[in-house]
N, C-alpha and C positions, 0 to 999 in steps of 0.2 A: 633320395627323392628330392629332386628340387622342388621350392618354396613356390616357386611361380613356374606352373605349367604351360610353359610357350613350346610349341609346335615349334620345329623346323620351317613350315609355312609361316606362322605366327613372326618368326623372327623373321624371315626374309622379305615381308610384310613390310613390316617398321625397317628393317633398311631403306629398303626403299624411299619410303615416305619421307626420309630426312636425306636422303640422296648420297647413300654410301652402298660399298659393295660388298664389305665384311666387319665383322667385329673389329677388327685388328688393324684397321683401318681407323677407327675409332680413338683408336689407341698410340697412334702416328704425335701427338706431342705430351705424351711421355718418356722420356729418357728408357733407350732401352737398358743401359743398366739396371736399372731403377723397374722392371718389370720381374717376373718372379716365372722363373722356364720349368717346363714341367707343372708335378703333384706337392699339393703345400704336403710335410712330411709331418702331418700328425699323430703317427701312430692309427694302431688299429680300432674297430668302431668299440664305441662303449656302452653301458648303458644307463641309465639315469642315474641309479644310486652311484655306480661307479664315477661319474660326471662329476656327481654331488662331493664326493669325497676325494676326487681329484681338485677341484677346485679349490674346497676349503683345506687340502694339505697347502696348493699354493698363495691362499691368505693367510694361512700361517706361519708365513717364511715374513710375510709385512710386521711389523709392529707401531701398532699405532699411538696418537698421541695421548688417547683416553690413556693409555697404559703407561703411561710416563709421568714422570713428574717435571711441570711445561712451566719457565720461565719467559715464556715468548710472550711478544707485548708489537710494539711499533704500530697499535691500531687495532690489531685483534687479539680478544683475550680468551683464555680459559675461565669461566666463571661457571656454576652452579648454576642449572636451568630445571626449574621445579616441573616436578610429571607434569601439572596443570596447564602448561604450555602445551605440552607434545597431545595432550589430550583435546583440546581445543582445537587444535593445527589440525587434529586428524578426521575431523566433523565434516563428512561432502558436502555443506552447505558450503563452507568455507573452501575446504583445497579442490575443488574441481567448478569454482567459481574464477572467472579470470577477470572482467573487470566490468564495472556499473553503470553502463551505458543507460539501463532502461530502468528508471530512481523506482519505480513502484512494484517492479520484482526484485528489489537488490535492497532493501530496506535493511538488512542483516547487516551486508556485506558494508553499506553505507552508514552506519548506526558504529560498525567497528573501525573503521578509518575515522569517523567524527572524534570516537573517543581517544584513537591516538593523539589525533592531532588536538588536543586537549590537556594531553598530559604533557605532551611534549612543549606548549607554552608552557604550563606550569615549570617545568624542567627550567625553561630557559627563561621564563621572566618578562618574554616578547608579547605583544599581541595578539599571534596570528601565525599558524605553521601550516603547512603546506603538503601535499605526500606524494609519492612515486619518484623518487630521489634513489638512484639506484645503491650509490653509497659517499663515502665521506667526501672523493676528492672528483667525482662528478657534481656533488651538492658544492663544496666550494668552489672547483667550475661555473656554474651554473648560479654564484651570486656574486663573479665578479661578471661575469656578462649583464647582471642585473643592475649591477651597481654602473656599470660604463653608461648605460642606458639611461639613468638616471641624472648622472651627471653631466654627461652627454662630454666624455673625454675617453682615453685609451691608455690610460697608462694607470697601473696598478705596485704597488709595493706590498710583499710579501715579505717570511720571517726567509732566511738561510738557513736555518733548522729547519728545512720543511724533509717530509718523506721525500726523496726521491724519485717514488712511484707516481706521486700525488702532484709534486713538481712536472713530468713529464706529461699528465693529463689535464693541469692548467696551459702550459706549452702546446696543447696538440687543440685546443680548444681557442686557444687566442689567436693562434695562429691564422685562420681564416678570418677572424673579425679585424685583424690588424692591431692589436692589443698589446702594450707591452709590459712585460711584468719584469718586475725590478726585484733583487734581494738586500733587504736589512739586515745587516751583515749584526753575529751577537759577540759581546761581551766577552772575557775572559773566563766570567763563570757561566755563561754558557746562554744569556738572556740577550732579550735585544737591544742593542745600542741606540738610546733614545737621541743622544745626540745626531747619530748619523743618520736617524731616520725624520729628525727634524730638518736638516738641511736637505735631504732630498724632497721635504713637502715643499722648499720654495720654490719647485715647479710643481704646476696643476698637480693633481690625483685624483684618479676617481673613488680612490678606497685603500685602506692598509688592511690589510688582515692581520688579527692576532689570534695564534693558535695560545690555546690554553688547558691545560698545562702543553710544554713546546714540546717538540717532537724528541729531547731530550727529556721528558717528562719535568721540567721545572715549571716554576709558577711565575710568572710573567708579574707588570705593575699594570694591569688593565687599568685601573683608572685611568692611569699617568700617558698609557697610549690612546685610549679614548680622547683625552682632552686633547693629546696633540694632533690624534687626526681632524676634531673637529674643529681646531682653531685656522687648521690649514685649508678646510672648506670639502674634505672626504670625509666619506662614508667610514665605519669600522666593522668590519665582519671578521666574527670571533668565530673561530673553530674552535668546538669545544670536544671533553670526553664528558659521556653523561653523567655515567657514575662520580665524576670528582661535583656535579654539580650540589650534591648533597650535603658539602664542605664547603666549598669553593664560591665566591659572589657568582651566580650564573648572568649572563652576557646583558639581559634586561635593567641591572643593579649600577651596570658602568657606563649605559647608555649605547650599547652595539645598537646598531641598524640593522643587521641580518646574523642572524646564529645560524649555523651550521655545523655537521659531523659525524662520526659513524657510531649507528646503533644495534652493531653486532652485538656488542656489552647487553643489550637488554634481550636475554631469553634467544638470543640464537645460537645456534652452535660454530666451532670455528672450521670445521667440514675444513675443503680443499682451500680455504682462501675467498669462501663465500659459499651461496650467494650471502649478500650483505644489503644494510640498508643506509641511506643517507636521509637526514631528517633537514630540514630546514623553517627556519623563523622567521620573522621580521614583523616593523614598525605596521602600524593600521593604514598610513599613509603609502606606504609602493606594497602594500598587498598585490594592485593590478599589475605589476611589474615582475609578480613571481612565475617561473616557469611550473608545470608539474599541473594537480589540481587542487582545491581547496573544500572541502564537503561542509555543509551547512545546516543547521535543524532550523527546521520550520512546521508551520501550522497549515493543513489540509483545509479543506471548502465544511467540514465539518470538526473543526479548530481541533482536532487531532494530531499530535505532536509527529512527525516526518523526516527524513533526512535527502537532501539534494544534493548535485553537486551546482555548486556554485560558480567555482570559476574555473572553465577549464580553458586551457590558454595553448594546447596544440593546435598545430596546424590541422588535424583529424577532425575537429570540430568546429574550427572558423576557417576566414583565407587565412591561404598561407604568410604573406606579409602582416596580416593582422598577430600572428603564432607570436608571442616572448619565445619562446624555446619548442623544441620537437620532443621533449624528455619527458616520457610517461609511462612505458611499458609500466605493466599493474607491478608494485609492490607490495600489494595489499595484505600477502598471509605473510609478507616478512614484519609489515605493519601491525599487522593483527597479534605477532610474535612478540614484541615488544610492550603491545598495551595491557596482552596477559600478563604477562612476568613482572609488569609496574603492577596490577591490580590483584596479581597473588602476591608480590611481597609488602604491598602496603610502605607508606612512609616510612614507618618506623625498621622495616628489614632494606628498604636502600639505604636508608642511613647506616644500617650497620654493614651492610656491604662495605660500602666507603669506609668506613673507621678501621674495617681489617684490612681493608684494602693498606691502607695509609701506614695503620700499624704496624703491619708487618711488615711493606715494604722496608720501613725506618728501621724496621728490627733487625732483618739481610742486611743493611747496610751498616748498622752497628756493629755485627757479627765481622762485616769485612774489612771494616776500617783497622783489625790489627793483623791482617794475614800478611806476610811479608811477599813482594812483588805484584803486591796488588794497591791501586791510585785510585781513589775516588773525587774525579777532576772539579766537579759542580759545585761540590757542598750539600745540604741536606732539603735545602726551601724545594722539595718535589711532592705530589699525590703520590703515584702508585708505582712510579721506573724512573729506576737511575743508572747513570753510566758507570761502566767499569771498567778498568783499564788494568791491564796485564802485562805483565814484561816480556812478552814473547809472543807471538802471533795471535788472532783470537779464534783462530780454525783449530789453533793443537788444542784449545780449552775445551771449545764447544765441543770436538770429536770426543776428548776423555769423557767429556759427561757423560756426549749419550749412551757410549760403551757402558756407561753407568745408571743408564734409566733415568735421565736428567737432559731434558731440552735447557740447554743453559743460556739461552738468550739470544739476538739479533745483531748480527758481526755490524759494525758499521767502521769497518776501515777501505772497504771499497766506496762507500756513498760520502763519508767524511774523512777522508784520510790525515785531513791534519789535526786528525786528535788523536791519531796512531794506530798500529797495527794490530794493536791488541786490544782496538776498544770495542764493547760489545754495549746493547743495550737491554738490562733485567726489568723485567716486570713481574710485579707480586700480586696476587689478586687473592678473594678471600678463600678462596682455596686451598691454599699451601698450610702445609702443617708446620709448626715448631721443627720438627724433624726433619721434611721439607729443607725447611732451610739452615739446619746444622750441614746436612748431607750438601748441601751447594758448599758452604762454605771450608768442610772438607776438600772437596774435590779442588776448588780455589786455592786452597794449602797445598796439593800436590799428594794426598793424602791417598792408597787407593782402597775405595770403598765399593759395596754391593748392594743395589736398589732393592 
């Protein structure tokens, strides 16, 4: 039975009305290759149970990454997300709310973005953050347009450690504004070259970015680039990870102007590769200058405590030339996602987040510093991922692994090749067991083991 009972009449109807004479006519700019002749060969009909248990026979030819043990990192991680999230997230007030046009029925909706955007200063040290930031390398987008704005110049300096994906979407984004973004090329061990990013400020900038920790997972001299972008008359927007913020000076301490970066890490899962959320910060002074919106508590005509939004800066809500940016689609239950998982683990359980994060990473990397054919190029000054280098391809690594129930990391001999063929990128988060990571550092010996 078809879904949609259209008549012979019915269809010949709508032909008409769009001014064709058949289906198939319709179908004149698709490749007839490319069309499928005849009956799709599904086999014979079924019936629900039977559906049901065709199905889950073929999701269980998948193996997923819950069932692995996942040293994958470059931005998204594996961490521990408490029931209390998925319990909250699962509340219709909250997930069949899209976003808070109308402040005096959305009091809930607006009460849980205030308190994000709350935590997330605290996080970063800033005055003032922002939300609907779809994720890390749209938020970092989206504050050097802010920063050019400010400065009223088009040229930008970023790290050469940057993701490559992240890279691409500063590129696809500057491109129309006529923006040009420049790379600080890093060090030997793996940091950025303050010298060479000093001579490139003796022309204008409107900003340097420093990721922290670098897309290598090392730990940068924020001070030391702070002072130099601000001696040179730019802005300094720090990409950050949130969780190293727990250890690590967060971006407020060195004097950034705009923090940005992704907060997968708090409380969401890493699903396909998203969705994701990008958070962003900044000074009390280009508050007006942020894209996104900024929700605000205030007092009712009956001094009753309330929440608004304050500044909303699409073009949906002003003119369009008046718009800082078009970037707002709601991320509110991604938002909402993270302010649970701050407010179920409390201070004291990010902190220890971070400290196993840290520990253990150092612990894999102690474990591999005597494996033979294996280089660890950096040194050890990283949060939570380091690189690793292999005598021999990093695809034969990473395949062994998973044959062995081990995502063993993020190949980076395509995006960086002059650090070689075999270099990969590990990340340890507080997840991983002792065992965990004897079992990597097996399988790095060449050793053949069983997950």
């Amino acid at each position: 039975m078809s879904y949609v009972q259209n008549t012979d009449r019915d269809r010949k109807e709508m032909l008409d009305y769009i001014g064709v004479s058949s289906f198939e006519e319709l179908l004149k700019p698709v490749a007839k290759e490319l069309r499928i002749k005849g009956r799709l060969k599904l086999g014979p009909p079924m019936s629900e149970a039977e559906v049901v248990g065709h199905c889950s026979g073929l999701a269980r030819r998948n193996r997923p990454a819950s069932e692995m043990v996942s040293f994958l990192g470059a931005g998204i991680y594996d961490r521990y997300i408490p029931a209390t999230v998925r319990y909250v997230l699962s509340r219709s007030e909250f997930y069949t709310s899209y976003t808070p046009y109308q402040a005096e029925m959305s009091q809930g909706t607006l009460q849980a973005i205030y308190e994000y955007q709350t935590m997330i200063t605290r996080l970063t040290a800033m005055d003032a953050a922002n939300a609907s930031m779809y994720d890390a390398a749209t938020s970092l987008a989206e504050s050097i347009l802010m920063a050019c704005t400010i400065k009223r110049t088009d040229r930008v300096l970023v790290p050469a450690a940057l993701s490559k994906r992240v890279r691409k979407v500063l590129e696809s984004y500057s491109a129309g504004k006529g923006i040009t973004i420049e790379s600080i090329p890093w060090k030997k061990n793996g940091t950025l070259d303050l010298e060479k990013a000093e001579k490139m400020l003796s022309d204008k900038a409107a900003a340097v970015v420093l990721a922290q920790p670098n897309y290598f997972g090392l730990l940068e001299q924020a001070h030391a680039v702070s002072a130099l972008a601000h001696e040179n008359g730019a802005l300094l927007i720090a990409l950050v990870d949130p969780v190293s913020l727990a250890l690590v000076a967060p971006p407020g301490e060195y004097d950034a102007d705009i923090a940005v970066g992704e907060g997968q890490s708090l409380g969401i899962p890493q699903s396909f590769g998203g969705p994701l959320l990008g958070f962003m910060a900044t000074r009390k002074q280009y508050i007006r200058k942020c894209p996104g919106r900024l929700i605000s508590s205030t007092v009712d005509a009956d001094g009753k405590r309330g929440y608004v939004m304050t500044l909303q800066t699409r073009e949906q809500h002003i003119r369009r030339e008046k718009a800082t940016s078009n970037i707002c689609t709601n991320e509110g239950l991604c938002a909402l996602s993270a302010a649970v998982y701050l407010s179920t683990i409390g201070d004291d359980g990010f902190m220890e987040v971070a400290l196993q994060s840290a520990a253990k990473s150092h612990e894999l990397y102690r474990l591999l510093s005597g494996v033979p054919g294996v280089t660890l190029p950096f040194g050890d000054d990283f949060f939570q991922e380091f690189v690793v280098r292999f005598s021999g391809p990093a695809e034969e690594f990473l395949s062994r692994a998973k044959k062995m129930g081990v995502l063993g990391g993020v190949s980076l001999e395509k995006d960086f090749p002059e650090l070689g063929e075999g270099s990969i990128l590990v990340a340890v988060t507080e997840k991983r067991t002792l065992e965990d990571l004897q079992l990597f550092r097996d399988i790095a010996a060449g050793k053949e083991v069983r997950k």
